[in-house]
C-alpha positions in Angstrom: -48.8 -9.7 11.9 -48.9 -11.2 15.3 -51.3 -10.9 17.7 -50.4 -9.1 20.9 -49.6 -10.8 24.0 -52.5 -10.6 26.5 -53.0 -12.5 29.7 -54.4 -15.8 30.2 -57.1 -16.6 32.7 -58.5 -20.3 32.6 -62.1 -20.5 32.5 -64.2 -23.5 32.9 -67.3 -22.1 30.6 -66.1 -24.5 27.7 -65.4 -28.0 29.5 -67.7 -30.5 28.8 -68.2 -32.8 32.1 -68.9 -35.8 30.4 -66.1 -35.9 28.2 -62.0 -36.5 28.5 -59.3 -34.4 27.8 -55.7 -35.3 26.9 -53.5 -32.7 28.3 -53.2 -30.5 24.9 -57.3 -30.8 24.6 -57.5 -30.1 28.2 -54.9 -26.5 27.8 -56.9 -25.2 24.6 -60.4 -25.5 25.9 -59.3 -23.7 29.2 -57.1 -21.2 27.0 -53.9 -21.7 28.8 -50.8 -23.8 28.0 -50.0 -27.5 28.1 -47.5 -26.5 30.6 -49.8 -25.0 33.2 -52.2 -28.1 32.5 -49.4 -30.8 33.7 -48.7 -28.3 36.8 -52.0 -29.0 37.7 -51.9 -32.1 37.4 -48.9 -31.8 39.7 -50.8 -30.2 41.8 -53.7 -32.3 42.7 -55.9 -32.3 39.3 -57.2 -35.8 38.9 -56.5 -38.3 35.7 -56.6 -41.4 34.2 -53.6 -43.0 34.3 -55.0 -46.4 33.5 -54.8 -45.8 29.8 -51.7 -43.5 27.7 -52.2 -40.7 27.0 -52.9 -39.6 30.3 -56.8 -38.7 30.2 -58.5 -35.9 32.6 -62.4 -36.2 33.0 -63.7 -32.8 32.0 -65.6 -32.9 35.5 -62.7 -33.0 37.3 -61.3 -30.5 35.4 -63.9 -28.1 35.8 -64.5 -28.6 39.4 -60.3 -28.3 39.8 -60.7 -24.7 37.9 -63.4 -23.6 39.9 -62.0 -24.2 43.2 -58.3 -23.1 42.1 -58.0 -19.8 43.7 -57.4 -16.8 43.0 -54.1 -15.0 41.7 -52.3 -13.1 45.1 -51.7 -9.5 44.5 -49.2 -7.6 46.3 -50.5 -4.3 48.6 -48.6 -1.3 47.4 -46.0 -1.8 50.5 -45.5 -5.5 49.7 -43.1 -7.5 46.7 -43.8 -11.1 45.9 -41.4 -13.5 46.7 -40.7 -15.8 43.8 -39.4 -18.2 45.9 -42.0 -17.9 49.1 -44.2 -17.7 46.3 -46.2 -15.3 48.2 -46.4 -11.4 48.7 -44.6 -10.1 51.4 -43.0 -6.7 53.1 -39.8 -6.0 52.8 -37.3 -7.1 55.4 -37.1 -4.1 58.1 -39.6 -1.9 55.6 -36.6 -0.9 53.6 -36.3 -0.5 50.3 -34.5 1.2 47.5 -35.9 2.7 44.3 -34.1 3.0 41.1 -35.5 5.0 38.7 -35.7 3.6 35.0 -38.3 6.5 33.2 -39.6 10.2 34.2 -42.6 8.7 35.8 -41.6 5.2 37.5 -38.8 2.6 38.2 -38.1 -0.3 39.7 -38.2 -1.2 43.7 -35.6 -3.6 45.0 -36.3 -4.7 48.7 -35.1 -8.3 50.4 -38.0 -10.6 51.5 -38.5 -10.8 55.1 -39.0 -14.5 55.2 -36.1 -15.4 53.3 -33.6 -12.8 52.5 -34.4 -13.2 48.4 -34.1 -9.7 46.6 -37.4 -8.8 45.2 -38.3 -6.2 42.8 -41.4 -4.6 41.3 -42.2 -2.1 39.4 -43.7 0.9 40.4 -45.0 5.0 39.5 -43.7 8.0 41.0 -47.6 8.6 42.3 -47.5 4.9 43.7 -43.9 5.4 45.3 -45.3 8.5 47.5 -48.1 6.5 48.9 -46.0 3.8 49.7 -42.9 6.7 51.4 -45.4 6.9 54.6 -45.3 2.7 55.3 -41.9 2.0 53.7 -38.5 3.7 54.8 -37.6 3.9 50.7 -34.1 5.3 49.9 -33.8 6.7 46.2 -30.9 5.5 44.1 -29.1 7.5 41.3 -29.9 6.3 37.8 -27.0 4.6 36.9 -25.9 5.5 33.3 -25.7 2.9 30.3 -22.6 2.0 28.6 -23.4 3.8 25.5 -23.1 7.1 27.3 -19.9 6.8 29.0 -16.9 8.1 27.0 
């Protein structure tokens, strides 16, 4: 049976700083994927490119994890971007809220910056908090295909 699906968080406990990682070394002893390892890479991590395979110095790779900050989390009146890659409020603190359950459903707002729809999902509970900061305008639950005649 599989194992569920949790989330990853990189941690530097395991990286030895004398030794050198290839890329699918470097992802298992941080516990994430070969994937994220190459974006950092991308994205300033330091390697030997002398030799091939690419090697990264488990130094540098703990220092780069260390200083790699933090995930952004959204305020309850914000939606991240995915393409400002940043939370943000919704353009003119509108949105709309479609239900999907009994208890929560999904809010759908346009990013202020750049005009990209943005959703997230949200509770009932959360939804009044957020009624006093946002101007939030509740859609009918649109019915599924199944259920018309």
């Amino acid at each position: 049976m599989p194992k569920p699906r949790t989330k990853r968080r990189s941690s530097a406990k395991a990286i030895k700083g004398h030794r050198s990682y290839r890329v699918d070394e470097a992802a298992r002893v941080t516990g994430t994927s070969r994937a994220t390892v190459r974006r950092w890479i991308k994205n300033g991590l330091p390697t030997v490119r002398d030799v091939w395979p690419f090697l990264i110095l488990g130094s540098d790779l703990a220092d780069y994890i260390r200083k790699k900050p933090d995930r952004k989390t959204c305020q309850p009146a914000e939606c991240f971007c995915l393409k400002c890659r940043e939370p943000r409020k919704p353009a003119s603190d509108m949105a709309d809220y479609l239900p999907m359950t009994n208890t929560g459903g999904n809010l759908r707002a346009m990013c202020d910056v750049c005009g990209t729809l943005m959703h997230k999902r949200i509770s009932l509970a959360t939804l009044e908090a957020i009624r006093g900061q946002l101007h939030v305008q509740i859609m009918e639950h649109g019915r599924h295909l199944r259920e018309t005649a």
